[in-house]
C-alpha positions in Angstrom: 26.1 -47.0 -21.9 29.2 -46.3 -19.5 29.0 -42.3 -20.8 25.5 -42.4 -18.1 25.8 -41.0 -15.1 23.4 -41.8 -11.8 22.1 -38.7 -10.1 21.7 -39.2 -6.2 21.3 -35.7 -5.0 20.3 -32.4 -6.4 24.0 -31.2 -6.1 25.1 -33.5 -8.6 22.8 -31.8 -11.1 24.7 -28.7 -11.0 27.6 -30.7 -12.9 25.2 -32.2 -14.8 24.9 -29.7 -17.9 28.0 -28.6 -18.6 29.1 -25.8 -21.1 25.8 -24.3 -20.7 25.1 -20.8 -20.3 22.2 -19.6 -17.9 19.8 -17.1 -19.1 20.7 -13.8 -18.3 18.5 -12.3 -15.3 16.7 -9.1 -15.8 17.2 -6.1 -13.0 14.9 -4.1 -14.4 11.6 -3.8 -12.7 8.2 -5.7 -14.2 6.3 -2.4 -14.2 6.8 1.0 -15.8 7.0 4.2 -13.8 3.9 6.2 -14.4 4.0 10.1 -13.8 2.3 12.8 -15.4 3.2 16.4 -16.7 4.4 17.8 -13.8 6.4 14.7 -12.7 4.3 13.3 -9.8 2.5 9.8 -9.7 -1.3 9.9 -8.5 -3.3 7.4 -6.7 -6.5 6.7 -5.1 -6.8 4.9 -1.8 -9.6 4.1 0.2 -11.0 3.1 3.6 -14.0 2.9 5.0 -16.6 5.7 3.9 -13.3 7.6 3.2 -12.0 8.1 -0.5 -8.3 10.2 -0.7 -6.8 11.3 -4.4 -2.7 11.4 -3.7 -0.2 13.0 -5.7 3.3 12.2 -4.9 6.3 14.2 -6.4 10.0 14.4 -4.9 10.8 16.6 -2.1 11.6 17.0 1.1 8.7 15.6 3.1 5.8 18.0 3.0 2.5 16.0 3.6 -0.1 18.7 3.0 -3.9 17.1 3.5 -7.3 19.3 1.9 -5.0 22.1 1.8 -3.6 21.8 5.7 -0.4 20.1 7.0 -0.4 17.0 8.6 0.3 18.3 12.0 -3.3 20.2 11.8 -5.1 18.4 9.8 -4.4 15.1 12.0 -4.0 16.3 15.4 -3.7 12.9 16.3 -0.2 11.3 16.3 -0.8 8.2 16.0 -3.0 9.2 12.5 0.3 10.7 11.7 2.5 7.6 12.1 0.0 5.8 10.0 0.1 8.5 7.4 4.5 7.7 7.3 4.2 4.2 7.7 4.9 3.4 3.6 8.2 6.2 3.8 9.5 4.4 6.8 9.3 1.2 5.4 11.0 2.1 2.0 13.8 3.9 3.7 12.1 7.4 1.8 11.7 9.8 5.2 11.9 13.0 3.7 12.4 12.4 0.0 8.8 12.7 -1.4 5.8 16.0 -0.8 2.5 14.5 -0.7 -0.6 16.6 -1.5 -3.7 14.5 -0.4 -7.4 15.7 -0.8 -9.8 13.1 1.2 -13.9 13.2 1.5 -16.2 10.9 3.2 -15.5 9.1 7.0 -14.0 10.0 9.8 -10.3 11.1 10.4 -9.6 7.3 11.1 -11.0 6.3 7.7 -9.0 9.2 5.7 -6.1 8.5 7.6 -6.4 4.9 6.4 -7.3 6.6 3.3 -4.5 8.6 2.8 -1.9 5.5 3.9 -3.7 3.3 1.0 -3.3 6.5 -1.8 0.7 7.1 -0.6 1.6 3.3 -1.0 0.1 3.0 -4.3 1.6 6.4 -5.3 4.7 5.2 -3.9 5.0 2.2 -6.4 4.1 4.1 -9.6 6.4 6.5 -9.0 9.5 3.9 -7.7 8.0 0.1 -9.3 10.7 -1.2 -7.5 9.6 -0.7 -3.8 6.1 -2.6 -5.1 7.9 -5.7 -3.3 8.3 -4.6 0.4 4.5 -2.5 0.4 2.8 -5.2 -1.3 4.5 -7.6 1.7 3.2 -5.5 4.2 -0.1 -5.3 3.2 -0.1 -1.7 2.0 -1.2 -2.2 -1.3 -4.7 -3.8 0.1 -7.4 -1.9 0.6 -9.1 -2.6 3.7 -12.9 -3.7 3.0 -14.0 -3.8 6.3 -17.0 -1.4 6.6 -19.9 -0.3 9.0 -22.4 -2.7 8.5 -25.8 -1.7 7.9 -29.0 -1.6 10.2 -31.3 -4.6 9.7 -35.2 -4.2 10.2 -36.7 -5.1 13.6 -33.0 -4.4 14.7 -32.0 -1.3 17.2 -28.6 -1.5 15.3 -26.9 -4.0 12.9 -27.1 -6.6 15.2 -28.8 -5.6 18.8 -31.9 -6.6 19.3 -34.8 -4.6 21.5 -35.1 -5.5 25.0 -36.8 -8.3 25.8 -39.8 -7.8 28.1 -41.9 -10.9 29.5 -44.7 -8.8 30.6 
């Protein structure tokens, strides 16, 4: 029993096993890249009463929304920093054409929309960039909605004005 050795601390267990060898770690990413004929990756986002279908092929940066660029479509810069939000993040400004059709809601909603279709796009087409959108929160689709009117309500929540007499 003098062969036994006492572990203290966790940096004496990386003596501990000797002669092994550690599993080799995989590089390659957990999901497949998924593009169609034509060699662009398709999603769906969604936001509000808004529903946009994305295809996203390589490029050099075109955004073209129901048939319009960004600048007209969205007139709105702050829409359009939303809409560039997933390129900036990955580091891709300028690398991919996006062709976006969106129906339903306001321009807020597609915008939203739009930003929801790109980062999922985005990840089929590069699996590897799944990490950074997922982390911020790109990935989620936003569930807040309008909420409907209630009977005896003047809106969802308001109530008619009170009168004592």
């Amino acid at each position: 029993m003098a062969d036994e050795q006492t572990m203290t601390d966790l940096k004496d267990l990386g003596g501990a096993v000797e002669g092994t060898v550690a599993a080799p770690v995989s590089t390659a990413p957990l999901r497949e890249k998924i593009v169609d004929k034509q060699g662009r990756a398709y999603a769906t986002g969604r936001r509000k009463d808004a529903v946009a279908r994305v295809w996203l092929k390589p490029g050099t940066g075109k955004i073209t929304i129901n048939g319009r660029d960004q600048e007209v479509y969205l007139a709105r810069p702050t829409l359009r920093l939303v809409i560039n939000q997933p390129f900036g993040l990955t580091e891709r400004v300028g690398q991919y054409d996006v062709i976006a059709t969106v129906k339903g809601g306001g321009l807020s909603g597609q915008a939203g929309a739009v930003l929801h279709g790109i980062a999922q796009a985005l990840t089929r087409f590069e699996p590897a960039l799944r990490g950074p959108v997922k982390a911020a929160g790109f990935l989620t689709r936003d569930s807040r909605a309008v909420e409907r009117k209630k009977y005896g309500k003047a809106k969802a929540r308001r109530s008619f004005q009170f009168s004592k007499r």
